[in-house]
Every structure is written in C-alpha cells, then in structure tokens.
N, C-alpha and C positions, 0 to 999 in steps of 0.2 A: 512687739518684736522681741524676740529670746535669741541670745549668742553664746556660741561654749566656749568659741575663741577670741583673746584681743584682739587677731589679724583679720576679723570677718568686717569688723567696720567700714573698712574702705572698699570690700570688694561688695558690700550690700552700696556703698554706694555709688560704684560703676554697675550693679544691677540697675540699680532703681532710675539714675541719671543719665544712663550711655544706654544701657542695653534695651531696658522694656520702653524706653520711648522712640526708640529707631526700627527694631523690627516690627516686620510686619507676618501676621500669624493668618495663613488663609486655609480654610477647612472646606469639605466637602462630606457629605454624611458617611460614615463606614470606610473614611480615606484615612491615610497620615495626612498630618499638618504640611502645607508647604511654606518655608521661610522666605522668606523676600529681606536685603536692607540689613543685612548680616554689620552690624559695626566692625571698626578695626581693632584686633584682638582678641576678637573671640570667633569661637569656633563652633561647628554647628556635631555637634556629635551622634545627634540623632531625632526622628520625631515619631509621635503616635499620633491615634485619634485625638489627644484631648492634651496635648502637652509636646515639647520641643526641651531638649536639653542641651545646654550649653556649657565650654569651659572657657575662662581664660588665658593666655599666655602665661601673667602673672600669677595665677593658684590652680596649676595644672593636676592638683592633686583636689579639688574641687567641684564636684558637678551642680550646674544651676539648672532648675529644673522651671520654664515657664508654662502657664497654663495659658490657653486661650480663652476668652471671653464666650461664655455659654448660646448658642444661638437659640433660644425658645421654640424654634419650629421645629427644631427636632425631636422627634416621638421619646427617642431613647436619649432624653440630655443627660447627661452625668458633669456632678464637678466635685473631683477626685481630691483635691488639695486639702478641705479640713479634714476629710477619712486621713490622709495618707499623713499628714501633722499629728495625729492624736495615736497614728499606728508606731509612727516613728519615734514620738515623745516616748511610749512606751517601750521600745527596741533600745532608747537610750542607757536606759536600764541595766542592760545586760553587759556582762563585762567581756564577754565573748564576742569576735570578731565575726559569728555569721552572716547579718547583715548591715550596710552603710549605716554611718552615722550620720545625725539630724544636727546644722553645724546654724543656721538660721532659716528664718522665713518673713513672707510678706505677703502682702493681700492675693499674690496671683503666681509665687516661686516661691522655692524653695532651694536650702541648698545642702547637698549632701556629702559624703565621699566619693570621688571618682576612683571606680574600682580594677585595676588589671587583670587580664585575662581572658578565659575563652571560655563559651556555654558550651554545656553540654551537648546539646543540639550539633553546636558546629561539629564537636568533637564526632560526633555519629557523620556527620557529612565528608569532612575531612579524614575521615580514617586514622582517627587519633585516640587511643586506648582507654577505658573509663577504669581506672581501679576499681574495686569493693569498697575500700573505705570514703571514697566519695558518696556511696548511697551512704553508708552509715553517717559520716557526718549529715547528710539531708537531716535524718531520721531523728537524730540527737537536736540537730536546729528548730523540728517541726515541735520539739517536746516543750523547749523555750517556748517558744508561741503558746502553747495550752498553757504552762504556769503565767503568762498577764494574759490570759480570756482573750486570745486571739487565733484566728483561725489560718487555716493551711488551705485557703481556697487558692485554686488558680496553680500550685504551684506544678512545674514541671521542668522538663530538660532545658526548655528555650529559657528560663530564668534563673536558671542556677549556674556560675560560673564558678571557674576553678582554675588555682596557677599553679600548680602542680604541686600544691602545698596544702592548703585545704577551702572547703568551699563559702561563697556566699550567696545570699540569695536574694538577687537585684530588681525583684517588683515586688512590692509590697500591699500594692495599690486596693486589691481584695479579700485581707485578712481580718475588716471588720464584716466580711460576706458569711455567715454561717449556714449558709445553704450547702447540702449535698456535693461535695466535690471529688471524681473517685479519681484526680491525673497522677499523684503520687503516687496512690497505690498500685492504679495501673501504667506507671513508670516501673515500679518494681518489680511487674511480672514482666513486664519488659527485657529488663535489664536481667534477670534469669534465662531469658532466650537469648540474649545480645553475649551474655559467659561462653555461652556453650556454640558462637561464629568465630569464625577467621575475623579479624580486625581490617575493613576493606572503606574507602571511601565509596557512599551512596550515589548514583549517579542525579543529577537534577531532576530527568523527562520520568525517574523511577516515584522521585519525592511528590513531586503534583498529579502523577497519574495519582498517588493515595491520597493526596490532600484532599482532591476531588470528591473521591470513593467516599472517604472515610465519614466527611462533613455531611454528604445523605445520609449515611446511615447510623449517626451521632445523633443530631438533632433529630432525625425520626424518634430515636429511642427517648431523647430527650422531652420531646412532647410527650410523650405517654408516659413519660415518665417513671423509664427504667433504668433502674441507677447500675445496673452491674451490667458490665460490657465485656463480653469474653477478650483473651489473650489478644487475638486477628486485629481485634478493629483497636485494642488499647495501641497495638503497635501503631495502627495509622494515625491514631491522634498523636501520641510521642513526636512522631517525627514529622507531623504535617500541620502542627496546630494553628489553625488561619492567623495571619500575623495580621489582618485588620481588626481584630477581636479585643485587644490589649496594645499596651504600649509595647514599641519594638525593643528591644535590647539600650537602652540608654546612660547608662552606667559606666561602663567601661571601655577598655580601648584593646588594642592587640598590640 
C-alpha cells in the first residue's frame, strides 16, 4: 500500500472496513455495475462495466474507485486495476494538473482526485461553448503521455472534462493500449466542423439515431481493419460513443 497523504489513513480504512465489506457489486456482461447496500456516507457517484466509484461525506474531494471481482466466464474479462496503478504511478509524475492524482490503493480500489466539472460531450448536448484552447490543452496533455511511454488510446470528448479553466482527462484506463487509436484525432476534425455551427443543444432521438448508425459502420471498418474514417462517421463516433464500451464518466461532479 503507497500513500501521498497523512489524511488517507483513515479514509483507506472506512474503504477497506465500511465500504468493500458492505456493498454489493452485481454485473452482467456488456452492462454497468449495479450497487446494491450503499453504506452510510458514501455516495455512489458512478458505475462501469468493471468498477463503481465512490465518495465520502468526510473527503468530498476524493474519489474511491472499486473494482468488482473478475467472473471467468466471460470471454472478454478484463481487470483494469494494476494497468490503471502503474498508469497513474506514472501521471504522478507530472507537475501539471491534466490528469487526477493517484492518492492510495489496494487489492481491488483505488483512490484518486474527485474532479469538478463538465465533459465535453455534455457540453455538445447541452449547448454549451468549447473554446480553442480546450483542444490545445488536450494536445499539450496527449504530449505528456508520449514523454512516460504512454499512450492516447481511447481518448475523447466523453473523457475530457473542463471548468472553464482548463482541462483534465478523467479515464486513464487504456493508456498502456498502444494499438491504433484515431478518437482524438477524429475529435479534431470534428471540432473544425463544430467552429464553424451555431452553438445549439443536440436533441437526444438526434444522438442515438447516430449512435446506432455509426457503431455498424465503425466496427465494419474495424474488422477490416481500416484505420482512417472520414469526417461523417468521426462526428458519429464523437458524440455517440457506446457508453457500455468503457467506464461512464466517474470522476467528477457538476
């Protein structure tokens, strides 16, 4: 067990004593987690396929991050927790505030910064402005990752958050993935066609008719394994990326 803070003590042990011995973590293949037996004072902030995050009352500025127990009968097990320790050991590093800090862990959580603010994503649903310098901070963030031998898989609008100050970038989970990733990039051609609209909130029945579209004809390309995806469909991925695929938004609050 590694700690950065004197005050982590006690809250590693309302983890280890209150919390992972009372909830209950119930999965289904390609679902979120459902929590069951939530103790008193904490709070359920969010869940994915493979993990549930949680705060306290007492360190509201803290997110605990549990994993659930691997089922073996699933074809695609993944367990995310030493990748995301050894990603974040590395992000420690850095004196720049891009991404959460790595504050303790244990065999099955972990516990980070709980981060303020809104993703990007919402901001496109919501009808709320993305400046320029938002991509460029991405861009500068994504440079850190190359200097510690780490990669920019996965990253996109629904993981990068921003409080109208500058950004971070709240999943980490896939940065030791160095396989072919093009979301950033085609975030950016994106966000050159998003410069040049009216700033309008997206209607919902608008987002899943493309979420639809886009994921046929993603994954086609996918399998054959063509890495360049024109303008069209980068926009459907942007704004439609299946939110069973990764962890949902866990980090932050509004």
């Amino acid at each position: 067990m590694k700690f950065i803070s004197v005050n982590i003590e006690y809250l590693k042990n309302l983890i280890e004593n209150d919390l992972i011995k009372k909830i209950l973590l119930k999965s289904k293949k390609n679902r979120p987690l459902i929590v069951d037996k939530i103790p008193t004072g904490w709070n359920l902030l969010g869940t994915g396929n493979y993990a549930a995050v949680f705060y306290h009352n007492k360190f509201p500025k803290h997110a605990v991050k549990v994993y659930r127990k691997i089922n073996t009968n699933y074809k695609n097990k993944k367990d995310g927790i030493k990748e995301e320790i050894i990603v974040y050991q590395k992000l420690n590093s850095l004196d720049e505030s891009y991404f959460a800090k790595l504050h303790c862990y244990g065999e099955n959580y972990i516990v980070i910064d709980r981060i303020n603010g809104i993703t990007l994503y919402e901001c496109l649903k919501k009808g709320i402005y993305i400046p320029p310098y938002i991509i460029k901070e991405v861009d500068i963030a994504i440079s850190h990752l190359k200097k510690l031998n780490l990669s920019s898989h996965d990253v996109h609008f629904k993981n990068i958050l921003f409080d109208n100050r500058h950004i971070v970038i709240i999943d980490v989970s896939d940065f030791l993935n160095f396989e072919y990733c093009p979301l950033w990039n085609d975030s950016k051609k994106f966000y050159k066609l998003y410069k040049k609209m009216p700033v309008f909130p997206i209607p919902r029945f608008l987002l899943n008719i493309g979420r639809h579209f886009y994921r046929i004809i993603y994954y086609t390309l996918k399998y054959f394994r063509i890495e360049k995806i024109n303008l069209f469909l980068s926009t459907f991925y942007i704004l439609h990326h299946n939110e069973y695929d990764q962890l949902i938004d866990l980090t932050f609050s509004f």
